[in-house]
N, CA, C and O atoms as a Tinker XYZ file with bonds, in Angstrom:
   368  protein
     1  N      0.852000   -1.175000    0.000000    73     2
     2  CA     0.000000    0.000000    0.000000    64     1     3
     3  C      0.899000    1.239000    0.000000    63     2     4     5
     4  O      1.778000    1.474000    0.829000    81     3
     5  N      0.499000    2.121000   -1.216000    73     3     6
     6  CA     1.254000    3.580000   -1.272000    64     5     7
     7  C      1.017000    4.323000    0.412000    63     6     8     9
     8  O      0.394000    4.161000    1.461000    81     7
     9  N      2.168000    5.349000   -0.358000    73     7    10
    10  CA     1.729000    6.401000    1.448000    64     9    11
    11  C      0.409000    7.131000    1.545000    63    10    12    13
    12  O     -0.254000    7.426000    2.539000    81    11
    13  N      0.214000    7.327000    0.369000    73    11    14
    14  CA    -0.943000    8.169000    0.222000    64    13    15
    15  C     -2.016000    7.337000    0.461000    63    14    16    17
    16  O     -2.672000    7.885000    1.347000    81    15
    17  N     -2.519000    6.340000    0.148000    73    15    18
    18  CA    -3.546000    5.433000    0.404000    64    17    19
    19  C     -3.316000    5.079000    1.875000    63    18    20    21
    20  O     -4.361000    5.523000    2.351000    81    19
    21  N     -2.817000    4.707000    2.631000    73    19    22
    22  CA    -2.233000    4.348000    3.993000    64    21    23
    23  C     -2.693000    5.450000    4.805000    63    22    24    25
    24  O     -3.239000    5.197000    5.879000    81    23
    25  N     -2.522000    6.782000    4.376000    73    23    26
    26  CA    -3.247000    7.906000    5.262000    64    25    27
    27  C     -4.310000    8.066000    5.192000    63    26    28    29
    28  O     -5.027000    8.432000    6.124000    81    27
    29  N     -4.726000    7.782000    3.844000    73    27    30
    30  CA    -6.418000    7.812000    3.522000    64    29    31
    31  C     -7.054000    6.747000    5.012000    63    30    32    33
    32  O     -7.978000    7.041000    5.769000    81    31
    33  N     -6.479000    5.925000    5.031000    73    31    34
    34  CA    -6.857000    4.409000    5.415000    64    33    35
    35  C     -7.237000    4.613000    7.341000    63    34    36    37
    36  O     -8.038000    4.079000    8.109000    81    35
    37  N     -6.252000    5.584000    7.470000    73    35    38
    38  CA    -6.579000    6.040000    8.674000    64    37    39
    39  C     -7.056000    7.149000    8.774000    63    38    40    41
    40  O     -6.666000    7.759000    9.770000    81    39
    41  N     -7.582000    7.539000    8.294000    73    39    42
    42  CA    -8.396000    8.423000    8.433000    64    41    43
    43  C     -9.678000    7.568000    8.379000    63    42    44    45
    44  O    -10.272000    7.450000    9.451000    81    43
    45  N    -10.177000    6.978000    7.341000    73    43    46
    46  CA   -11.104000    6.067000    7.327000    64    45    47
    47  C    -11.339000    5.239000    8.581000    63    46    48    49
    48  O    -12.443000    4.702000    8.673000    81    47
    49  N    -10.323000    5.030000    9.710000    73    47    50
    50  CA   -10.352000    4.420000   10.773000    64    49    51
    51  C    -10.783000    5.109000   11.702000    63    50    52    53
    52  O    -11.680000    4.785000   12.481000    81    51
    53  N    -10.131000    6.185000   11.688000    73    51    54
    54  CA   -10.219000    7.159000   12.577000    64    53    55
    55  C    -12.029000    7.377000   12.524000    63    54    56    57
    56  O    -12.722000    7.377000   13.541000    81    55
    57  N    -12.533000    7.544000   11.206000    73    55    58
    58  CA   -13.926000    7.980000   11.806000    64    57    59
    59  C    -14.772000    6.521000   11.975000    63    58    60    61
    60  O    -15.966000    6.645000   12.245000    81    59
    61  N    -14.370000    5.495000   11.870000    73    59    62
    62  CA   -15.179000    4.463000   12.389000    64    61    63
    63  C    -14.710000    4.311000   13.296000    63    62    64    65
    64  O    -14.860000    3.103000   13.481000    81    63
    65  N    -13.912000    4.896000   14.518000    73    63    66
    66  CA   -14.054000    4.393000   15.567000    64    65    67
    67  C    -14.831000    5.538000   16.466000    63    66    68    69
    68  O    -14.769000    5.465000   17.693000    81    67
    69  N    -15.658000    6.732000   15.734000    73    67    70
    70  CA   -16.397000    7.859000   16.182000    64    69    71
    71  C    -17.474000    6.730000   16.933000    63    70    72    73
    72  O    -17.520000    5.532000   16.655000    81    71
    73  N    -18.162000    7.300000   17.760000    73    71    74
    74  CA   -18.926000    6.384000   18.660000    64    73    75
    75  C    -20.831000    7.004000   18.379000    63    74    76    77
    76  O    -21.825000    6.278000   18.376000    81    75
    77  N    -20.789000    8.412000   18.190000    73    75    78
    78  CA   -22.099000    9.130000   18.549000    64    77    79
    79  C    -21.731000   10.258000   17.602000    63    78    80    81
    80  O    -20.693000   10.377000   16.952000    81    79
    81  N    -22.809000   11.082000   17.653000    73    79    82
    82  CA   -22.648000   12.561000   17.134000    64    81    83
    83  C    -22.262000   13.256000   17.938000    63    82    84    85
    84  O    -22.395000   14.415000   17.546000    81    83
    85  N    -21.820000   13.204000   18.926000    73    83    86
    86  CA   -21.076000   14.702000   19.546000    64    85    87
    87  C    -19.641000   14.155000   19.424000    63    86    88    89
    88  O    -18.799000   15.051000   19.383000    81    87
    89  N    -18.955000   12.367000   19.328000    73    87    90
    90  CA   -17.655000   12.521000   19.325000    64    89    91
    91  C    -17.368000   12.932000   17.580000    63    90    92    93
    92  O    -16.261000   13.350000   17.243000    81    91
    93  N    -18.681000   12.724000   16.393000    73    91    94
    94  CA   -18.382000   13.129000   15.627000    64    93    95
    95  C    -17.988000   14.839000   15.369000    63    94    96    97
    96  O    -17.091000   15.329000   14.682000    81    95
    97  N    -18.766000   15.326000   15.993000    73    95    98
    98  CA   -18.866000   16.482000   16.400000    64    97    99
    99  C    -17.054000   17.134000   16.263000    63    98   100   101
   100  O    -16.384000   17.464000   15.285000    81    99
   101  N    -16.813000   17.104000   17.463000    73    99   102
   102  CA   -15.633000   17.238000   18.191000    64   101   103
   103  C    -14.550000   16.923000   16.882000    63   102   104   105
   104  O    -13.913000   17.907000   16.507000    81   103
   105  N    -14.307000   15.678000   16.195000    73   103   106
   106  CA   -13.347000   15.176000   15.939000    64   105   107
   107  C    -13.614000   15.989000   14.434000    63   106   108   109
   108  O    -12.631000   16.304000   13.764000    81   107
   109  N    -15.056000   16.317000   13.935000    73   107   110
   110  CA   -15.001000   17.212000   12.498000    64   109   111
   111  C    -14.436000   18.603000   12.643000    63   110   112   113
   112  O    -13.853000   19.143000   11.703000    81   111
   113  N    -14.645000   19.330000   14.102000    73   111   114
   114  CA   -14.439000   20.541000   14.577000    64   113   115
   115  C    -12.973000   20.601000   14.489000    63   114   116   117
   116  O    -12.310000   21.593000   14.185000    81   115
   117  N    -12.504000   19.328000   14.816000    73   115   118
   118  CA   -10.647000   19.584000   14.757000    64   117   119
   119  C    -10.266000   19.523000   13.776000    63   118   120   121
   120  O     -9.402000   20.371000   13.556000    81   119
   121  N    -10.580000   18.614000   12.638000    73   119   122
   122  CA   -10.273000   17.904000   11.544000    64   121   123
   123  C    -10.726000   18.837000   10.472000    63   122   124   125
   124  O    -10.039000   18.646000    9.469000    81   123
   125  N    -11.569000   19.723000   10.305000    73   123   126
   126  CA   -11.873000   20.334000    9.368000    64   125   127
   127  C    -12.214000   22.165000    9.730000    63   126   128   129
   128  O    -12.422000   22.702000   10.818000    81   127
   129  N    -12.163000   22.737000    8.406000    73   127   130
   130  CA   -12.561000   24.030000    9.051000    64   129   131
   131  C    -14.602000   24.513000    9.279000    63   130   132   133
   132  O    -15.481000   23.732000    8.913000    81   131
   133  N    -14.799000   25.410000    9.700000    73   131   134
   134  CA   -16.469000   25.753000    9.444000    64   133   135
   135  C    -17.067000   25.388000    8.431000    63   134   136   137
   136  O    -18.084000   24.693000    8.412000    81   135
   137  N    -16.326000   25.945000    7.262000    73   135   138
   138  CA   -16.766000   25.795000    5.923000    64   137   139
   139  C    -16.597000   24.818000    4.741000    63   138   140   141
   140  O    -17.199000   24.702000    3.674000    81   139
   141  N    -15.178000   23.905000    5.518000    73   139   142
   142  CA   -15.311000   22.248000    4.766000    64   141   143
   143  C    -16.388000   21.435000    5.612000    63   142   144   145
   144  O    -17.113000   20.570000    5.121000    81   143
   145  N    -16.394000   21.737000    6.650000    73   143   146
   146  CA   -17.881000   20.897000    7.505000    64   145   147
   147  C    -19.013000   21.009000    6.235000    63   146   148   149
   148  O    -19.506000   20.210000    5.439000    81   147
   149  N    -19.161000   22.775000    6.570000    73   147   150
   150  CA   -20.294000   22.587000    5.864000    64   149   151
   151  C    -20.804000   22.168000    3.884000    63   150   152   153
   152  O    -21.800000   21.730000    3.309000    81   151
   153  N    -19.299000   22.679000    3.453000    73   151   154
   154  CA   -19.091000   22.078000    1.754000    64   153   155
   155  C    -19.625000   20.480000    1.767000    63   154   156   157
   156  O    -20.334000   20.067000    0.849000    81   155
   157  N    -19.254000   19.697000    2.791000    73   155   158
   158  CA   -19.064000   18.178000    3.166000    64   157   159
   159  C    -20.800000   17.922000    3.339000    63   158   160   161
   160  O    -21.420000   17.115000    2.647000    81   159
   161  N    -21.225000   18.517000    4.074000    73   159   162
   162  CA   -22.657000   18.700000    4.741000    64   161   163
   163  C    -23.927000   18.734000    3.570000    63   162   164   165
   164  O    -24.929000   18.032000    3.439000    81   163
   165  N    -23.355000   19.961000    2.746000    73   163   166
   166  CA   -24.322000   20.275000    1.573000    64   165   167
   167  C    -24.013000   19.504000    0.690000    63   166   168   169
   168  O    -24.660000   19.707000   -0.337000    81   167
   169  N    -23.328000   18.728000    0.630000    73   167   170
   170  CA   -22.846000   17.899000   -0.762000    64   169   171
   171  C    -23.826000   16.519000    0.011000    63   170   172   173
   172  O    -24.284000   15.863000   -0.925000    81   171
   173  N    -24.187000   16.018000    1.121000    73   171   174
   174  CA   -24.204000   14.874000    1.508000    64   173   175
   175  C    -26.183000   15.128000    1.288000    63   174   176   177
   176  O    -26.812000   14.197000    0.785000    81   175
   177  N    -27.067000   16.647000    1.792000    73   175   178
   178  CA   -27.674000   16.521000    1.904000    64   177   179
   179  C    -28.480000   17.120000    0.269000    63   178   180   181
   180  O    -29.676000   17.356000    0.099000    81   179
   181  N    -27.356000   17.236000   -0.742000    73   179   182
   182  CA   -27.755000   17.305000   -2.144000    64   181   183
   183  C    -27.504000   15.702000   -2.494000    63   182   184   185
   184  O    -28.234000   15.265000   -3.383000    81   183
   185  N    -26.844000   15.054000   -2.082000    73   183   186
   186  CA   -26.710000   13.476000   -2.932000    64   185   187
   187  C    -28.173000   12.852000   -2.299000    63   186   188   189
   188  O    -28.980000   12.439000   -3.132000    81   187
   189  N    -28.520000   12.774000   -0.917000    73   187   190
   190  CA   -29.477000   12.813000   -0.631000    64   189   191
   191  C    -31.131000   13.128000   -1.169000    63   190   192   193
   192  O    -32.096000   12.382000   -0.999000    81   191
   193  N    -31.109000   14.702000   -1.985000    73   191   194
   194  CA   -32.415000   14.999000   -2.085000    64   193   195
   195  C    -32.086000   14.591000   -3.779000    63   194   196   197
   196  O    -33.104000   14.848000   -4.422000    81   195
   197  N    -31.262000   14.179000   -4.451000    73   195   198
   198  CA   -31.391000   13.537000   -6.182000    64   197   199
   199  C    -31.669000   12.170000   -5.711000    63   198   200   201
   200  O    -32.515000   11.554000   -6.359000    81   199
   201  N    -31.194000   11.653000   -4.842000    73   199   202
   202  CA   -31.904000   10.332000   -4.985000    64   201   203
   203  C    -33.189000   10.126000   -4.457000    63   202   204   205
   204  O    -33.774000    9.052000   -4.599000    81   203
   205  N    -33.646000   11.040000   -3.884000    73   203   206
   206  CA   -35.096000   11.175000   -3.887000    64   205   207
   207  C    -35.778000   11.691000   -5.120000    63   206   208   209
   208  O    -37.006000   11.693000   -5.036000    81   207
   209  N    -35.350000   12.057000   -6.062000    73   207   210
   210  CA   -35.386000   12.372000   -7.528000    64   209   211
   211  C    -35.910000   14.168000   -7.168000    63   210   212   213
   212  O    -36.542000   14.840000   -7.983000    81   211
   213  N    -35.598000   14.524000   -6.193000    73   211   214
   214  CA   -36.042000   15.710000   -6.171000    64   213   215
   215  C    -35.492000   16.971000   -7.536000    63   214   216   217
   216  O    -34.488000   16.648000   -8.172000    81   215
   217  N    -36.083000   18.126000   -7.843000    73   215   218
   218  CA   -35.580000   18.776000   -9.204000    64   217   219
   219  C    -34.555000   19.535000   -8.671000    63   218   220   221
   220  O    -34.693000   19.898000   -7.503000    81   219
   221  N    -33.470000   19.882000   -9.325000    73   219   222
   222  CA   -32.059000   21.222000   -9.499000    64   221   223
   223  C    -32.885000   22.231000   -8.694000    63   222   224   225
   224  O    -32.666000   22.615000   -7.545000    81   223
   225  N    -34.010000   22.631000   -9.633000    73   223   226
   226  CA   -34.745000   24.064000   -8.278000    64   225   227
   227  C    -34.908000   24.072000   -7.071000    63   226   228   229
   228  O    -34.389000   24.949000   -6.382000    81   227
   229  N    -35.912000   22.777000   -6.378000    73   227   230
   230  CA   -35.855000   22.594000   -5.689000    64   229   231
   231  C    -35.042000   22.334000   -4.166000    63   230   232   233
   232  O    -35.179000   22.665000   -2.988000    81   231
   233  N    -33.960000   21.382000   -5.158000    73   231   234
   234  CA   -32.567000   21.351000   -4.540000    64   233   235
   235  C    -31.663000   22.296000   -4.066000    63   234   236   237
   236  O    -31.050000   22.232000   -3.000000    81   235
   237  N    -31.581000   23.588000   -5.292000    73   235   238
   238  CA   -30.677000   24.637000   -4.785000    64   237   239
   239  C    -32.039000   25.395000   -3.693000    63   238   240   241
   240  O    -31.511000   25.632000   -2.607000    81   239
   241  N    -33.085000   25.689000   -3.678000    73   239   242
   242  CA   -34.208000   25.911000   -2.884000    64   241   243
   243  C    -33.569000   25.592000   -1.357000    63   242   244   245
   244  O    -33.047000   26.473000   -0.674000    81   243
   245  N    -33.656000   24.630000   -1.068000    73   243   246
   246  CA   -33.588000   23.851000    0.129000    64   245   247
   247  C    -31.978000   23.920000    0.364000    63   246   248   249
   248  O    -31.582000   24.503000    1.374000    81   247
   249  N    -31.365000   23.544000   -0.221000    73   247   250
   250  CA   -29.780000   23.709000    0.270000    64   249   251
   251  C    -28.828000   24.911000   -0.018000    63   250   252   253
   252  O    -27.756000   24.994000    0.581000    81   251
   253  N    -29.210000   25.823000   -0.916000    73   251   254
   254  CA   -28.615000   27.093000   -1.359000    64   253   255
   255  C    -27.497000   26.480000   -2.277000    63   254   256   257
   256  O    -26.638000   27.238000   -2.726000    81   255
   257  N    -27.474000   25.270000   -2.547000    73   255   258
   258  CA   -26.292000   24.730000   -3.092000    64   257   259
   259  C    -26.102000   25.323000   -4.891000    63   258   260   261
   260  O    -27.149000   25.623000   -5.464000    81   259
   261  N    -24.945000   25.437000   -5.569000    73   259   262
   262  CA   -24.960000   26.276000   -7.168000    64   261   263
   263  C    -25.446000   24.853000   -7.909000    63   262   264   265
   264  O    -25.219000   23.795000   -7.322000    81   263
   265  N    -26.114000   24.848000   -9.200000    73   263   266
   266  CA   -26.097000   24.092000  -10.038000    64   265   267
   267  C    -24.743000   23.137000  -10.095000    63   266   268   269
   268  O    -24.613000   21.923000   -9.936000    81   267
   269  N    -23.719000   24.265000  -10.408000    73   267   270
   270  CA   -22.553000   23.257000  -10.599000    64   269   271
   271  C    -21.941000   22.422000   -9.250000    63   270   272   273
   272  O    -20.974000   21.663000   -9.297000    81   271
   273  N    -22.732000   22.744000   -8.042000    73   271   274
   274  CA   -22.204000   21.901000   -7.252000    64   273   275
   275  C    -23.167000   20.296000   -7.279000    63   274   276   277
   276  O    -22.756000   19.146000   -7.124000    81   275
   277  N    -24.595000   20.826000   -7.546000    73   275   278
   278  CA   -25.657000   19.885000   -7.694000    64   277   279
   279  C    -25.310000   18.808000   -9.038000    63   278   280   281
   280  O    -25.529000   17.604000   -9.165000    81   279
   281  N    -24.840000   19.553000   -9.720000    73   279   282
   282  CA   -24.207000   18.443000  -10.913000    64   281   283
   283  C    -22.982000   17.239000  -10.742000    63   282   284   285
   284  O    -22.698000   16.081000  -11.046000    81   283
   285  N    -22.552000   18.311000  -10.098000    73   283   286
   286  CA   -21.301000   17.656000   -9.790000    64   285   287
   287  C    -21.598000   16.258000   -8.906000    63   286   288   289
   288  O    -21.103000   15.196000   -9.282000    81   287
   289  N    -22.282000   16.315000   -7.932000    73   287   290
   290  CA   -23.178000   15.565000   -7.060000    64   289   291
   291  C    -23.766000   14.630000   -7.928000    63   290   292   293
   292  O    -23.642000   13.443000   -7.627000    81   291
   293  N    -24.443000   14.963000   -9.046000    73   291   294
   294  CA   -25.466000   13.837000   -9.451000    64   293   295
   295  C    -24.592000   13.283000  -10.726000    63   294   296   297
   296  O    -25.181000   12.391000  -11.336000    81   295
   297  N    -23.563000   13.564000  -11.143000    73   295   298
   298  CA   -22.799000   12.494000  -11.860000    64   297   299
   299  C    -21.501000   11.999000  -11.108000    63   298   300   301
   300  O    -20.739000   11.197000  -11.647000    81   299
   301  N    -21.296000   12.461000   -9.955000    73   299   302
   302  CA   -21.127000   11.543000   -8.833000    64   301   303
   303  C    -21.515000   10.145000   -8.652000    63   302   304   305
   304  O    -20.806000    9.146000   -8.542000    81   303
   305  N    -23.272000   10.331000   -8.641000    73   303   306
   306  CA   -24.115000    9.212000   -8.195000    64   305   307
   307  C    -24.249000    8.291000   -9.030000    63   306   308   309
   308  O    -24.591000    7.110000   -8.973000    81   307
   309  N    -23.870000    9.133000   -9.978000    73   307   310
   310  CA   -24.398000    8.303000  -11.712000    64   309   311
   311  C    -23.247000    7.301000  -11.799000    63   310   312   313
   312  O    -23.361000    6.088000  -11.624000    81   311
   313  N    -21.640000    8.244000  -12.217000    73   311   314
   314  CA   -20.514000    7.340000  -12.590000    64   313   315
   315  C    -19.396000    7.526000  -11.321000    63   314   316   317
   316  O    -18.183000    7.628000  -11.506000    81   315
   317  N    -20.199000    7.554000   -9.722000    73   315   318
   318  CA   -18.586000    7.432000   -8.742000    64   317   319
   319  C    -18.768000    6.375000   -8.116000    63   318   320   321
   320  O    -19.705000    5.701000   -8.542000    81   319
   321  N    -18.137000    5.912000   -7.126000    73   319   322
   322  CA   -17.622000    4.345000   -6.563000    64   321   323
   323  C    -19.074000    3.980000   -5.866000    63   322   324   325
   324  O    -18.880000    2.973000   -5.185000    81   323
   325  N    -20.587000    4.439000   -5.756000    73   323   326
   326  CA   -21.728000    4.256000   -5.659000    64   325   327
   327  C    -21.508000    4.110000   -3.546000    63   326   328   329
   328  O    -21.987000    3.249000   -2.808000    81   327
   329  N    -20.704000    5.208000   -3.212000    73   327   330
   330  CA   -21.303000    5.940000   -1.552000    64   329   331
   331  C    -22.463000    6.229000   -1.635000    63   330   332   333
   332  O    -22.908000    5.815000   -0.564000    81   331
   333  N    -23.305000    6.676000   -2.195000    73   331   334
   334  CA   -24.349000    7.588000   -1.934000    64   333   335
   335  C    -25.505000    6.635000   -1.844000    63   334   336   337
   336  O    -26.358000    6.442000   -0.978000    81   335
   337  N    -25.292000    6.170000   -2.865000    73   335   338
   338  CA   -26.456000    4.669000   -3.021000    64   337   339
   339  C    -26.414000    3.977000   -1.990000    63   338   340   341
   340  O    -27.488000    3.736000   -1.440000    81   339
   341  N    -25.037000    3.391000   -1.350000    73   339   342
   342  CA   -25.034000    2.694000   -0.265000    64   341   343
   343  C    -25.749000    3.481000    0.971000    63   342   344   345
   344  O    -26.625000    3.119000    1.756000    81   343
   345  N    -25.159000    4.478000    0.857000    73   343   346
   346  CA   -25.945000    5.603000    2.486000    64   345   347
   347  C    -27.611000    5.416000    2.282000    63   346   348   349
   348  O    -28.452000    4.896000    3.014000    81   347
   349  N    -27.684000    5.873000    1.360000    73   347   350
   350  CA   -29.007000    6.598000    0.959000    64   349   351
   351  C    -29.919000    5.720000    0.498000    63   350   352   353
   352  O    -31.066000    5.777000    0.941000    81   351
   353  N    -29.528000    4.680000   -0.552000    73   351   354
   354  CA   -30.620000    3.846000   -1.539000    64   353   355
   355  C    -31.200000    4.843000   -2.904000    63   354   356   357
   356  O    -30.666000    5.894000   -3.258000    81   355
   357  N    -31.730000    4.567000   -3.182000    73   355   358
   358  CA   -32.460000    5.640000   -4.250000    64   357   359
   359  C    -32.238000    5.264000   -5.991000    63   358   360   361
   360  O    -32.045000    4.086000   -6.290000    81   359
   361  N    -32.264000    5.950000   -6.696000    73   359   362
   362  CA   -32.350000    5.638000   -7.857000    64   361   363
   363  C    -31.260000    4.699000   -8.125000    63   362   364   365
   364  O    -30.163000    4.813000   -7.577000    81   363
   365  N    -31.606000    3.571000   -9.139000    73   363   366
   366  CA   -29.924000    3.001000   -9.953000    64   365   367
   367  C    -29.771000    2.758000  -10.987000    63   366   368
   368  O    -28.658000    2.410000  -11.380000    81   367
């Protein structure tokens, strides 16, 4: 395993051994700034409202999120390693 994958790997550890939402809390507060929380946040609760087939209007409506972030998101869902599907379920 490269170095770069190896850090990924713990990090990936690191948040499965989060227990609740407040140690998630805590450990995003250190780990990230206000505004990657929330980039991270709106991206999770736009992959979310396309697989509810909800519309682009709607979507930026409810999340303030740009088109091009909502796109970006839904060919994500379409052609990326299928996270979202697993979290979420929804269209396939």
């Amino acid at each position: 395993m490269n170095k770069k994958k190896s850090v990924i790997q713990n990090l990936y550890s690191a948040i499965l051994k989060l227990e609740s939402i407040d140690e998630c809390d805590l450990f995003f507060k250190d780990l990230c700034t206000p505004n990657e929380i929330n980039v991270l946040a709106q991206r999770l609760e736009v992959a979310k409202l396309l697989l509810q087939e909800k519309t682009y209007i709607d979507i930026q409506h409810l999340t303030k999120a740009s088109t091009a972030t909502i796109s970006r998101v839904n060919r994500t869902i379409s052609d990326g390693a299928k996270g979202y599907k697993r979290l979420f379920g929804g269209r396939h």
